[in-house]
GUTORKOL-433808 format. One record per residue: x, z, y of N, C-alpha, C, O, CB in turn. Coordinates in steps of 0.1 Angstrom, whole numbers, plus 5000, padded with zeros to 4 digits. Glycine has a CB too. Example, Ala and Ser with C-alpha at 12.3 -4.5 7.8 and 13.67 -1.06 7.14 Angstrom:
BEGIN
513250784943512350784955513250784967514250854967511350904955 512850714978513750714989512950795000513450805011514150574994 
***
This chain:
BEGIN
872050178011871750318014870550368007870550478001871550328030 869350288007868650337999868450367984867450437980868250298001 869450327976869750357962870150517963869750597954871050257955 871050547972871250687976869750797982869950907987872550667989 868850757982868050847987867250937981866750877971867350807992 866951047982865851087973864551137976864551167988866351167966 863051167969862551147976861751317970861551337958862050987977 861451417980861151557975859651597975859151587986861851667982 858951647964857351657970857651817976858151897970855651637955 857251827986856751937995855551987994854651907996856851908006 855252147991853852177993853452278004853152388000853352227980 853552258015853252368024851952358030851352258034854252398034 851852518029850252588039850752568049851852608053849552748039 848952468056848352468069847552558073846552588066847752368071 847752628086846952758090846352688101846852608108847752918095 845152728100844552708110844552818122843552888119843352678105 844852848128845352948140844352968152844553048161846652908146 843052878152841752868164841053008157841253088148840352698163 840252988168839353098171839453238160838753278151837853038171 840653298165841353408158840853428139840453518132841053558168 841253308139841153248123842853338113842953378102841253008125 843653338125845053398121844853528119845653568112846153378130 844253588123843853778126843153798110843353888102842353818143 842153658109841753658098842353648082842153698071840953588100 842753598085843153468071844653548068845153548057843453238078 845253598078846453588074848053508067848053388068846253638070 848853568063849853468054850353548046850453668049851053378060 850853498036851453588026853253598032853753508039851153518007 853653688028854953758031855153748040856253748043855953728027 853653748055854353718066853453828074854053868084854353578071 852453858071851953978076850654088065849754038058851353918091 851054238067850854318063849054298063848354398061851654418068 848654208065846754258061846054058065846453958070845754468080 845154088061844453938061843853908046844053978036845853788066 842953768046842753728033843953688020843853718008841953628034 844653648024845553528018846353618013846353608001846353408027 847253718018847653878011847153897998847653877987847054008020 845353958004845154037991844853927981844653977970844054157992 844553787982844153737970845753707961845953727949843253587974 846553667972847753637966848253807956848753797945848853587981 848153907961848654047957847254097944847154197936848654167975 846554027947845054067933845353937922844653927912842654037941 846353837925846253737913844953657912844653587903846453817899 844153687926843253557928843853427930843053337927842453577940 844553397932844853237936846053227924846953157928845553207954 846253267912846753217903845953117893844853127888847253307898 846853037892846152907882844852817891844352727885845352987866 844452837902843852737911844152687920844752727930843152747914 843652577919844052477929843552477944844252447953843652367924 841852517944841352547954840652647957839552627953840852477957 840652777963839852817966838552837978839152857989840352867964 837352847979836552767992836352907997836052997989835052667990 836552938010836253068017834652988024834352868026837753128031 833653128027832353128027832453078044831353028049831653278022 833553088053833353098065833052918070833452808067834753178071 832052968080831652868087832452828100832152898109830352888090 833252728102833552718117833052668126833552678137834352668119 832152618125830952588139830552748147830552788159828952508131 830152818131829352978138830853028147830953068158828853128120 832053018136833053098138833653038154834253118162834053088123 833652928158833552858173832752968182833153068188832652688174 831252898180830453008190830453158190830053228200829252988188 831053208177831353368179832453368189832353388201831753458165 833653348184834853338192834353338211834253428220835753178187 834053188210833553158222832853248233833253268245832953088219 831953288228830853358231831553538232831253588243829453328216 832353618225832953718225833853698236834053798242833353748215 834653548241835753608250835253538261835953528271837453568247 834253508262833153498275832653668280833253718290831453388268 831853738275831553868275832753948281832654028291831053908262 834153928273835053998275835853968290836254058297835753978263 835953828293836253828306834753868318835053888329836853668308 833953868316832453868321832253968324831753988335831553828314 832454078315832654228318833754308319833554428321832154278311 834554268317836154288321836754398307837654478307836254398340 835854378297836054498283837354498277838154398278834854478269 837554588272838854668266839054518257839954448260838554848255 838154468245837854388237836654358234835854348243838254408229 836254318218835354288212835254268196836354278191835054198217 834354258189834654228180833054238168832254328165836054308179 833154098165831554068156831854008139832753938136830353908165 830854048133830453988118829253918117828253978121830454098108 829053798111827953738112828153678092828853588087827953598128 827453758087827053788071825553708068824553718074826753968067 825653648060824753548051823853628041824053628029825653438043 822953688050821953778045821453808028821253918022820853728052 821353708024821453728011822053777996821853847985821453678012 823153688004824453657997825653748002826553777994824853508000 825653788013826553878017827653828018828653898021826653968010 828053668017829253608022829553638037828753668045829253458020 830653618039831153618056830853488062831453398057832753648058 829853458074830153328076830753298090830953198096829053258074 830953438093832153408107832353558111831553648111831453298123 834053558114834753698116835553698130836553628131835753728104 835053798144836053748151836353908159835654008162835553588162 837753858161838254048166838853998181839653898181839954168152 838654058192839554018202840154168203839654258210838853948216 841554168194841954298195843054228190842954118185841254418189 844854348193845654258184846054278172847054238167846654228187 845054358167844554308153843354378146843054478153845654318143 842754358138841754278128840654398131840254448121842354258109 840154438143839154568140838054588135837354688135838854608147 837854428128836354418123836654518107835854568100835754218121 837954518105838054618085839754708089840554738080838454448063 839954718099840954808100841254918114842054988119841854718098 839954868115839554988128838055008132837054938132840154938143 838355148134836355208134835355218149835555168160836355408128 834555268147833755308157832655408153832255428142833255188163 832255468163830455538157829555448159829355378169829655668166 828955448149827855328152826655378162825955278166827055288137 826355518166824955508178823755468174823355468162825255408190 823355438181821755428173821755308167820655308162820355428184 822555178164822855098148822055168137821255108130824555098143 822455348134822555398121821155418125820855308119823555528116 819655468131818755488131817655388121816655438115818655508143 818055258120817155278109817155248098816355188091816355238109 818855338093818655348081818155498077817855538066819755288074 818255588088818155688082816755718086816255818081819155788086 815455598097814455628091813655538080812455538078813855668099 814655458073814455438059814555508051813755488041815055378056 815655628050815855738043814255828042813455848033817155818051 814255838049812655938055811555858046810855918037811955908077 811655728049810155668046810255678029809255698022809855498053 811555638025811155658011811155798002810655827991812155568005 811755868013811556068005809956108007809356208003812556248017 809255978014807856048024807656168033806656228036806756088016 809356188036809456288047808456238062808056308071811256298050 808256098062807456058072807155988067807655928058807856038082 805355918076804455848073804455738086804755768098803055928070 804055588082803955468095803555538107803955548119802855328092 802055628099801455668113801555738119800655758128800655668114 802855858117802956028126803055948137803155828141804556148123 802956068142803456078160804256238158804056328150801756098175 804756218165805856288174806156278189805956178196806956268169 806856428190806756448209807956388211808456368200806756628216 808956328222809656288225809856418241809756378253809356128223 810056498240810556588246811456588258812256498257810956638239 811456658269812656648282814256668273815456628275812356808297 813756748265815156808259814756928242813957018241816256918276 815456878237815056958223816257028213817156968208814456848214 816157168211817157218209817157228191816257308187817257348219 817757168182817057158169817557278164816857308154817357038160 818457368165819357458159818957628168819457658179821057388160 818157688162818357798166819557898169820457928161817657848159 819457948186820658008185821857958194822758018200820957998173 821657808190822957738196822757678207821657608207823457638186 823357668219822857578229823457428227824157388236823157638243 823057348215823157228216822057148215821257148206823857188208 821757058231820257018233820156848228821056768231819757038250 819156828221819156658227818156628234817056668233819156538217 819056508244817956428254817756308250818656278242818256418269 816956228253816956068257817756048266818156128275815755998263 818055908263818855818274818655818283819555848291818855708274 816955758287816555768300816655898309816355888322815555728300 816855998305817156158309815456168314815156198325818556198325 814956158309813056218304812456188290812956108282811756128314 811456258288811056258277809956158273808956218274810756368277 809756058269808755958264807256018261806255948263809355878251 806956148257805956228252805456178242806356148235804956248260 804256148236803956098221804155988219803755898227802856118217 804855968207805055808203805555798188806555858183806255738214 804555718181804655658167806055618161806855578169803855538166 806355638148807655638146808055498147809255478145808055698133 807155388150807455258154807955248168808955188172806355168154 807155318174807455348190808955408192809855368200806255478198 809255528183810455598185811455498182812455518189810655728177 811455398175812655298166812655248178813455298185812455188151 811755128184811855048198812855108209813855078215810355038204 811655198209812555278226814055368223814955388231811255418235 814055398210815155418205815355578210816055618219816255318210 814455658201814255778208815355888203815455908191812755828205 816555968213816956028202816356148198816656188186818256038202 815656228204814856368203814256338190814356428182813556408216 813356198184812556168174813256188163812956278155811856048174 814256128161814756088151815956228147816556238136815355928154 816056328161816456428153815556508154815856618161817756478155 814356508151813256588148812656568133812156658126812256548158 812756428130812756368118814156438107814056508096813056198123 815056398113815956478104816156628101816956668093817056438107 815356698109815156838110814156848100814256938091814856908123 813056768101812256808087812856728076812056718066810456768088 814056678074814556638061815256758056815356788044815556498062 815656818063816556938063815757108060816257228059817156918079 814557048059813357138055813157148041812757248035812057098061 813456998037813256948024814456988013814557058003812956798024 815256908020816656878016818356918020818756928032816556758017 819156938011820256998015821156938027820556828030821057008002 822056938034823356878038824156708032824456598036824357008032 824056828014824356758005823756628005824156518009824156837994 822456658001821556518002821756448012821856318011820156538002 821756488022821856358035822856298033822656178031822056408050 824256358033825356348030825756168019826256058023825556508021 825156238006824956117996824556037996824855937990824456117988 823456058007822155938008822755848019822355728018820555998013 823655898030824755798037825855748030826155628033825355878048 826355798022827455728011827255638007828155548009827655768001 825755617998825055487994825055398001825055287996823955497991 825155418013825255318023826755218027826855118035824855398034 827655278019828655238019829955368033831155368033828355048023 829455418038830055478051830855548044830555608034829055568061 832155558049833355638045834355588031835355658027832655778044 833955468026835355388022834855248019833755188020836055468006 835855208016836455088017835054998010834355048001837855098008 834554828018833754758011834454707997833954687986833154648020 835354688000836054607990836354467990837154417982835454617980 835654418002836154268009837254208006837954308006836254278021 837954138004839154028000839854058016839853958023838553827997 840354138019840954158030841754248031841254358036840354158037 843954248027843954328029844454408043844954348052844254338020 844154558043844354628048842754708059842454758070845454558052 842054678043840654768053841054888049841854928041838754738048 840054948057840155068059838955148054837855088052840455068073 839055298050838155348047837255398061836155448059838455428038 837555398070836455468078836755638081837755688077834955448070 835555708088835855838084834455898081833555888090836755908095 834155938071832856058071832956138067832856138055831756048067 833156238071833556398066832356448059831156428062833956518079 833156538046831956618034831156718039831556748050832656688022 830256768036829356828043829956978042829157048049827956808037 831057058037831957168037832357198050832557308055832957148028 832757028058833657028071832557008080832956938090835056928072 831357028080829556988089829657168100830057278095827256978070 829357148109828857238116827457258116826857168112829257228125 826657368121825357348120824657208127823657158123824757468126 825457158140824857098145825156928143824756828149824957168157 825956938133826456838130825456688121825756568120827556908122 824256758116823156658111822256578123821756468123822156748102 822456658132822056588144823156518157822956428165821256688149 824056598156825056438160824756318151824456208156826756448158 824756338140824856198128823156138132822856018131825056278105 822556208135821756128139821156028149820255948150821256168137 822256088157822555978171823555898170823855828180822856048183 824155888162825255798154826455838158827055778167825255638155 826855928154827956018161828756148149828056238143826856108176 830056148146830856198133830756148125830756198114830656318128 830355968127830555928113831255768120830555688127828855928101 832555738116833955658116833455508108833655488096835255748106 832855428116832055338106833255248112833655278123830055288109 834355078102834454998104833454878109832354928107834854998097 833254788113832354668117831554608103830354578102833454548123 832854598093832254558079831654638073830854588065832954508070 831554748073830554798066829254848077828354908072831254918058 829254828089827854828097827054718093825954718088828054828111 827854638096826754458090826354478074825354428070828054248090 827054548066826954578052825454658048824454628041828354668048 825954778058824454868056823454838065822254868063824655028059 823754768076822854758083821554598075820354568076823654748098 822754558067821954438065820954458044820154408035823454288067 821454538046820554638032819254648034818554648024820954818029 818554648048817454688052816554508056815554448054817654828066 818054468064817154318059817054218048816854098047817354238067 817354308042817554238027816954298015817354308003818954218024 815854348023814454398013815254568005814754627996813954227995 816254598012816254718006817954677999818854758003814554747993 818254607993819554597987820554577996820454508006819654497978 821754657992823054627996823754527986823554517974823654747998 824654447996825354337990826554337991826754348003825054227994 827854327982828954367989829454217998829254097997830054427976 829954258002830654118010831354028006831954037995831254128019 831453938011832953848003833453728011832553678018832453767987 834653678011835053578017834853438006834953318010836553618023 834653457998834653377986833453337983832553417979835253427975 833153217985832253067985831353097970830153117969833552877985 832353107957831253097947831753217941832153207930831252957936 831753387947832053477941830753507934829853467942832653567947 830453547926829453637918828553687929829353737936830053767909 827053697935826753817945826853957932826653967920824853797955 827154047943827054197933826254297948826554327959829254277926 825254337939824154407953823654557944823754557932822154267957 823254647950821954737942821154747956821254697967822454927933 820454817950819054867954819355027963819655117956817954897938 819355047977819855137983818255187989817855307987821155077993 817555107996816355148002814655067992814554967984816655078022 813655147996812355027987812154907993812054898005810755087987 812054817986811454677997810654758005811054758016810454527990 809454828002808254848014809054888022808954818032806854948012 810054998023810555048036811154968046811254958058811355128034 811754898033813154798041812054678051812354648063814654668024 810754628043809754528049809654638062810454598070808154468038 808954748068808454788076809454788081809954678083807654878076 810054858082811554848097811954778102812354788114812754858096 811854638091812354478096811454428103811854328110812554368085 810054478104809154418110808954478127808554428137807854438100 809454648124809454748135810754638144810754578155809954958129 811754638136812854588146812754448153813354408163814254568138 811754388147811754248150810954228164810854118170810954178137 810354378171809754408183810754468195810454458207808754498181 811854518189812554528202813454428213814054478223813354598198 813354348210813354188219812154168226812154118238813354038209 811554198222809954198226809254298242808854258253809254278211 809454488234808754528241810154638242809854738248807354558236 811354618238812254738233813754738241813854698253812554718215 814554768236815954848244816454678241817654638239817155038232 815954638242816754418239815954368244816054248243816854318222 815054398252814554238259815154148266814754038268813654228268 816354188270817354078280817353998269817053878272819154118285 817554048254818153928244816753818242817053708237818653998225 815453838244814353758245814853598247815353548257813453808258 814653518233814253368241813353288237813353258225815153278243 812553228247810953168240811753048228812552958229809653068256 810953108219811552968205812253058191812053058179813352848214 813053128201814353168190814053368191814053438201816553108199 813753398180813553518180814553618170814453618157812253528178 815153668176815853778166815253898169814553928179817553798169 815654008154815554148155816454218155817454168162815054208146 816654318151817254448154817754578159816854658157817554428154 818754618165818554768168820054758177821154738172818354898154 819754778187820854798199821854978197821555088191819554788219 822654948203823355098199824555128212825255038216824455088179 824555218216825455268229826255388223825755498222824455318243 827555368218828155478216829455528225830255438228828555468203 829555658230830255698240831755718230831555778219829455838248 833055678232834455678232834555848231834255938239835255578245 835255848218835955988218836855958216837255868209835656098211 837756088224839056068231839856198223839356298227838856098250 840756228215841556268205841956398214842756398223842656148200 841056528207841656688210840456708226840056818230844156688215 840056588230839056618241837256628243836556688251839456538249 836856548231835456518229835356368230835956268226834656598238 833956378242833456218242833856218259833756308268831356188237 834156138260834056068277832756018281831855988274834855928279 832856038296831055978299831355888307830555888317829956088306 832655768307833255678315833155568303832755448306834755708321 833255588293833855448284832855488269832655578262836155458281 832155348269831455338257831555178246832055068250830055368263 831055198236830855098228829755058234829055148239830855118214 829454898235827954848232827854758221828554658219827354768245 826654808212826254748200825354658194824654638204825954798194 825054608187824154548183823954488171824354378170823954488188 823154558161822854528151821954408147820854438152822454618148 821754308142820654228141820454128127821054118116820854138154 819354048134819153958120818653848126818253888137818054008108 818453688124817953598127817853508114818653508105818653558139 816653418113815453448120814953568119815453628109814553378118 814053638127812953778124812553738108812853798097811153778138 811653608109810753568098811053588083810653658073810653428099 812053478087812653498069814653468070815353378067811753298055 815053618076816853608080817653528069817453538057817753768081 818353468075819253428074820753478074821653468066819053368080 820853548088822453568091821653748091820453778090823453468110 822653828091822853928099823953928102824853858096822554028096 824454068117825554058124825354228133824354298136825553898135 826554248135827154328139827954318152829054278150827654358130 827654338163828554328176828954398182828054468185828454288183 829954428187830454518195831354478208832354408208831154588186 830854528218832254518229832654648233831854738231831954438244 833854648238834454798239834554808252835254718257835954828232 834054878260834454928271833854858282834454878292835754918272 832554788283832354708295832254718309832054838310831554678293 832354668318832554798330830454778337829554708333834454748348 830554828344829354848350828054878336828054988330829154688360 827254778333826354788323826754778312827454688309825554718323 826454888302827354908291826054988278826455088270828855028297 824954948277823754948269823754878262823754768265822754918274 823754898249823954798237822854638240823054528236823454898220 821854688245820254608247820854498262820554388260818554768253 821654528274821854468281823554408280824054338288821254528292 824154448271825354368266825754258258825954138259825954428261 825754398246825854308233824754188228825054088223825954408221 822954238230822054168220822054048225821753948218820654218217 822354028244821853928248823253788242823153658244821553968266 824053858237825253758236824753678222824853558220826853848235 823853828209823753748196822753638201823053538194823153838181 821753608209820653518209821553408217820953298217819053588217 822553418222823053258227823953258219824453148223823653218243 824753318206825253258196824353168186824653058184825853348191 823553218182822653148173821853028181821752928175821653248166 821353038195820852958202821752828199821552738192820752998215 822852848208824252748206824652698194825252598192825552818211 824352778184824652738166823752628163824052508161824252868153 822452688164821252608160821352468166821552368161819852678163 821152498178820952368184822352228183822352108184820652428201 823452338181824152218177824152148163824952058160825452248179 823152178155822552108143821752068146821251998138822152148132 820852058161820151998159818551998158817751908156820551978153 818752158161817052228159816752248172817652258181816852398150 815552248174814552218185814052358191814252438181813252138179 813552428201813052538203812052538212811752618221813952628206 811752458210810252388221809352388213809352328202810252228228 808252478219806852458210806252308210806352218218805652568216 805652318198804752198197803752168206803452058211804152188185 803252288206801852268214801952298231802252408235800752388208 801752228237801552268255801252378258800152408255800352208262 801852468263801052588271800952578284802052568291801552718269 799752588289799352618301799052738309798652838304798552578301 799252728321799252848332798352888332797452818338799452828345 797853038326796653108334795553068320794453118319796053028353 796152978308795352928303795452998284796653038283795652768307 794953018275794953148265795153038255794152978252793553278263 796452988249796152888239796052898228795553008226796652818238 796252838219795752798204796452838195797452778192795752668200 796052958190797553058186797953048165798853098158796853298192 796252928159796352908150797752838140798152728139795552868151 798052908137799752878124800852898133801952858131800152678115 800452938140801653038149802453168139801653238132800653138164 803453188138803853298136803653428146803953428158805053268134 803153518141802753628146803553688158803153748168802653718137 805153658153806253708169806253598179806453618191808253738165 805953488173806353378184805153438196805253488207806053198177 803953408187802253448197802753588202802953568214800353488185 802953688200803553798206804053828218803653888228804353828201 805253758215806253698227805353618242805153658254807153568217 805053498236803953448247803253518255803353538267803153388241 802153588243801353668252802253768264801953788275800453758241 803453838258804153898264804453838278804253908288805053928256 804953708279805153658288804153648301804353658313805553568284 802853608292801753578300801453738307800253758311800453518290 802253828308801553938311800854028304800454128310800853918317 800454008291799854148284800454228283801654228283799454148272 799854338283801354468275800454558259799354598257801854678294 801654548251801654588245800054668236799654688225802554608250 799654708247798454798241797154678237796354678228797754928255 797354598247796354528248796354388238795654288238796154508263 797354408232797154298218797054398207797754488204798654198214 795454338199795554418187796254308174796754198177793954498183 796154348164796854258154796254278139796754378133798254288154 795454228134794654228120795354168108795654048107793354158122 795554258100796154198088797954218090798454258100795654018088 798654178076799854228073800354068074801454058070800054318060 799853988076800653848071801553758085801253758097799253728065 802553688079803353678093802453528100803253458107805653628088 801553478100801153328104799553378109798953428100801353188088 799053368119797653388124796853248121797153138123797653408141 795653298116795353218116793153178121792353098118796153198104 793353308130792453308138792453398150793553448150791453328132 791853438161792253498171790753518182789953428182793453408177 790653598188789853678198790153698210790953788212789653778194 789553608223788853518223789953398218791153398214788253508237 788753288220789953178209790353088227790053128238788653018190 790852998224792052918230791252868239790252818235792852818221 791552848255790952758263790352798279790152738289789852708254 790352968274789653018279790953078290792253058289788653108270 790253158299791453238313791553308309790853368301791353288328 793153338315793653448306793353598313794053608323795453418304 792553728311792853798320793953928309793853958297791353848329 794553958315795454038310794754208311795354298307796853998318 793854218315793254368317792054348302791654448297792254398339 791754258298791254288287791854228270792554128268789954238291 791454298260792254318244792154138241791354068244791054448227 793154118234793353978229793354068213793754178211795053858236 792753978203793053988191793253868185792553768186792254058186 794853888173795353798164794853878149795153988147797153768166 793953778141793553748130795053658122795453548123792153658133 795553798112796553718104795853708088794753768085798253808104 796453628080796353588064796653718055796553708043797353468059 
***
């Protein structure tokens, strides 16, 4: 019998189908969008043998994980996050709990996400300076004539507060007060362009097919009041991939990077914002965990930045609903020197639905849970004691922050000397009781 046998080499694809790796990856001739499509349909995968995609499955575990936790937890419509390799702009984990792919083929408004790029926009026209102040108002009408008002969230007015202060607390009266004097300066047009650059309203170009362009309408189809919706992140149709895209331009000293699923593609980046701007924002964001619309996401050890975002669901021919919202969250980890940035979203949460008490607290137990399963530590070196002011030398400046925070200071009462991230002297020094009614000063390099 066996002279009769023959023996056939077979070559078939294994899919990996976990943590909606299938939504991702796709198959060729078997569904209309994924990676494996467009490389197969671009003549990427001709003549090689292997190609290495950038994605991490440890991260891509704890995203998964961590998203359909939230989603049963809060009972949400879905979810769906990008976690991008700050530099490089590779993907290193993609996960949609949708039935299908909403991280590049379905949109959202980004909400206050878009605030600091557009007061990146500002800082580099010198439409605004670190040190203005501005009023933060009960309600502010920017358009003569028209009764369209903006309020804060909190439905009162914050009253004076530095444009660091306005980013934290996430002011929206500031930031369309800010864009009203851009609009002093500059056209429609200009704003218009200067969001483009950002990638908003087509396609990244990602190895995936069936993204989508988004929606941002030309400034022909703008109503008067339409520069200030956009400044509450609102008439502008952002995908997921291109939020982590622009949002991560600013932590990445000013450049945009295009993305990629591909391990040794070329990076291809320009220059969208100035390092100085892109450094100050990153440094402003790196406080809202701290003192800002994210402290839930706070954890002693592990510090992330970024900018929380709450966008209200518009409903097709009716407006916005005041039942159903996005919660967001823009970020970067580490604060110090990032690594990842990410983009999160859940749709619909029921009860608390604040980008700051949803989404941020989920990115700090993804990376928590990442890190530590390599193996990294989040325990200070040094002892701290109760009641007791310690030894804040080669400390990084957010870590000592944080602490003090815990110990009870607030905010006013830490001053901070110097631009450098590592202290390396302090007022009074270490040992002493702590009273929190009088100024602590950190001496940085």
């Amino acid at each position: 019998m066996k002279r009769f046998s023959n023996i056939h080499t077979i070559n078939d694809r294994i899919y990996n189908d976990l943590f909606s790796y299938s939504q991702l990856i796709g198959k060729i001739d078997k569904t209309e969008y994924g990676i494996e499509p467009y490389l197969y349909e671009n003549n990427i995968l001709q003549g090689k043998e292997k190609i290495k995609l950038s994605l991490d499955t440890n991260l891509q575990k704890f995203l998964y994980d961590s998203l359909n936790e939230v989603v049963k937890e809060r009972q949400a419509d879905g979810a769906v996050a990008i976690i991008m390799e700050t530099k490089t702009g590779k993907i290193k984990a993609s996960v949609s709990l949708y039935p299908w792919n909403m991280g590049y083929m379905g949109y959202i408004e980004p909400g206050s996400t878009l605030k600091p790029m557009l007061y990146a926009i500002a800082l580099d026209e010198q439409i605004i300076r670190i040190d203005d102040v501005y009023t933060s108002d009960y309600a502010y009408y920017p358009v003569p004539g028209i009764n369209f008002k903006v309020t804060e969230s909190v439905h009162y007015g914050y009253g004076d507060l530095t444009i660091k202060e306005a980013l934290i607390r996430s002011s929206n009266v500031i930031i369309a007060k800010v864009i009203n004097e851009s609009l002093k300066e500059f056209s429609n047009e200009w704003m218009y362009n200067e969001i483009l650059k950002m990638g908003f309203g087509e396609k990244t170009g990602i190895e995936f097919k069936g993204e989508i362009n988004g929606i941002f309408q030309p400034p022909y189809d703008w109503y008067p009041i339409t520069p200030y919706q956009i400044a509450m992140g609102q008439g502008v149709g952002t995908t997921p991939i291109q939020l982590v895209t622009a949002f991560n331009a600013i932590v990445n000293d000013g450049y945009i990077v295009k993305p990629s699923f591909l391990q040794d593609k070329e990076i291809e980046k320009r220059l969208i914002f100035t390092p100085q701007s892109s450094k100050i924002l990153k440094e402003w964001m790196s406080y809202i965990t701290i003192s800002g619309t994210a402290r839930l996401a706070y954890k002693e050890g592990l510090i992330i930045g970024g900018k929380t975002g709450t966008a209200q669901k518009a409903i097709k021919g009716e407006g916005y609903t005041d039942e159903d919202y996005y919660s967001l969250f823009a970020g970067f980890y580490p604060v110090s020197n990032p690594k990842y940035t990410i983009a999160l979203i859940v749709d619909s949460p029921k009860d608390e639905y604040y980008g700051g008490e949803v989404a941020a607290p989920i990115v700090t137990k993804i990376f928590y849970e990442y890190e530590k399963s390599l193996g990294e530590s989040f325990e200070y070196t040094d002892t701290l004691y109760k009641n007791i002011i310690p030894e804040f030398k080669n400390y990084r400046l957010e870590e000592a922050y944080n602490i003090l925070m815990n110990f009870g200071y607030k905010e006013n009462k830490i001053i901070i000397h110097g631009n450098g991230e590592k202290i390396i002297k302090q007022f009074p020094n270490s040992g002493k009781t702590i009273n929190t009614e009088e100024y602590i000063e950190l001496f940085t390099e």
